[in-house]
C-alpha angles and dihedrals in degrees: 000000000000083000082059100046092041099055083051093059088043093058091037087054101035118012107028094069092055088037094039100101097033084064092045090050086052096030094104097024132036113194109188130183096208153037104219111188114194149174109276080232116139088217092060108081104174092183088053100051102031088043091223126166131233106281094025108097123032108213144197113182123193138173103279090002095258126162106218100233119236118252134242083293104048088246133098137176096188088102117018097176095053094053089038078058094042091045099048091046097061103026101046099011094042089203111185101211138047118197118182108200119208115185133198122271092014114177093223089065100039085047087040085054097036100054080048091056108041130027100200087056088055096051095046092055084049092057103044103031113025107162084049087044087062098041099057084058088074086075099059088099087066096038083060097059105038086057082058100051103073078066100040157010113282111240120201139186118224097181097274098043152354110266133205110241121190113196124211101252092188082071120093117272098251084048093053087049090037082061094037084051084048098057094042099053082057093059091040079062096049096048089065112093100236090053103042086045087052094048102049085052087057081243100125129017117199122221138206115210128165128196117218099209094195086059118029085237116143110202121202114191120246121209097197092054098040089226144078105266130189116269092226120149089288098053089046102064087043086067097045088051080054103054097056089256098148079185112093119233093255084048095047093045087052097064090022110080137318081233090070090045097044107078096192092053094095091040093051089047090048089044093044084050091050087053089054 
């Protein structure tokens, strides 16, 4: 908690006089591009690595970043917050794009593999933590198929078609099944109305990415090339194509923020953390 207080009187001190009327101009209205779903885990900082500014991702974090799947019906009441936030993202927020964000050695895949491989483990997560017992019951989907890939190619629907995936085997187990899980959390939240609606109107694209911890990296998956690649300046720019940007990334960065232009921004916010 002194971590905490004292980060408060940091940006009081150093940061809320600069921020201050950004926050007054969004202080009655947010109007965010993207839905950005992530692992609950304290290591994965989307607004670090992605450099984003307040008001600019709308976020729902869980424990091991899944989407619940509708039912039969396109409807489901097993996690009513996560569909209120998917709901009010694309109804009154009208994002236009959705990104779910796996990470390496995440505790939800090693817990997921561990309860397959040993019962006792399982039991013992039942008894202790039942609420997180039932939740890691949502990623059975993806342990499936990762017991499947060492047979056969991963398919995948993104909301138009069923892709190939191939998944680095040289990984660690819990990391294979942390990007199937990925990639599956992708097709639970295409498989939603509002969202399959929006993305047969070219309203709304979902994206796959995946954060390697060890080395600051951020993967996005490339369906042309059936794999998580690195999101360097290349694949940047392949997004962007993608999206429909006719501005190229240097242009972007250049009206964007002094943050993507100043080089010394993310060392000066890691050494401030390390004075706290």
């Amino acid at each position: 908690m002194k971590e905490l207080l004292m980060g408060i009187i940091d940006f009081r001190r150093r940061l809320r006089p600069s921020l201050l009327p950004s926050f007054q101009k969004m202080a009655t209205v947010q109007h965010p591009n993207s839905l950005f779903v992530a692992c609950a885990d304290s290591r994965v900082v989307p607004d670090l690595f992605a450099s984003t500014h307040p008001g600019e991702l709308f976020t729902i974090r869980n424990v091991g970043n899944m989407v619940v799947p509708p039912s039969v019906d396109s409807e489901s009441k097993n996690d009513e917050s996560e569909l209120a936030a998917l709901e009010f993202s694309i109804d009154v927020l009208g994002v236009k794009n959705i990104i779910i964000c796996g990470h390496s050695e995440c505790g939800a895949m090693k817990a997921a593999l561990q309860s397959q491989q040993s019962p006792e483990f399982a039991k013992e997560i039942a008894t202790k933590s039942p609420h997180l017992s039932t939740w890691l019951q949502q990623s059975q989907t993806s342990l499936t198929k990762y017991n499947k890939y060492h047979k056969e190619l991963q398919e995948f629907y993104n909301g138009n078609a069923t892709v190939a995936a191939y998944i680095d085997s040289s990984l660690p187990p819990h990391d294979q099944l942390s990007q199937i899980n990925t990639l599956q959390q992708v097709e639970n939240v295409c498989k939603w109305k509002k969202v399959a609606d929006k993305i047969q109107r070219s309203e709304i694209m979902v994206h796959a990415w995946w954060f390697d911890i060890m080395n600051a990296d951020v993967y996005s998956f490339s369906e042309r090339k059936q794999k998580f690649v690195l999101i360097d300046d290349s694949k940047a720019e392949e997004i962007l194509k993608r999206l429909g940007e006719t501005e190229s990334l240097s242009e972007i960065a250049k009206r964007y923020g002094p943050h993507l232009r100043d080089p010394n921004w993310v060392g000066q916010y890691i050494q401030s953390s390390k004075q706290k």
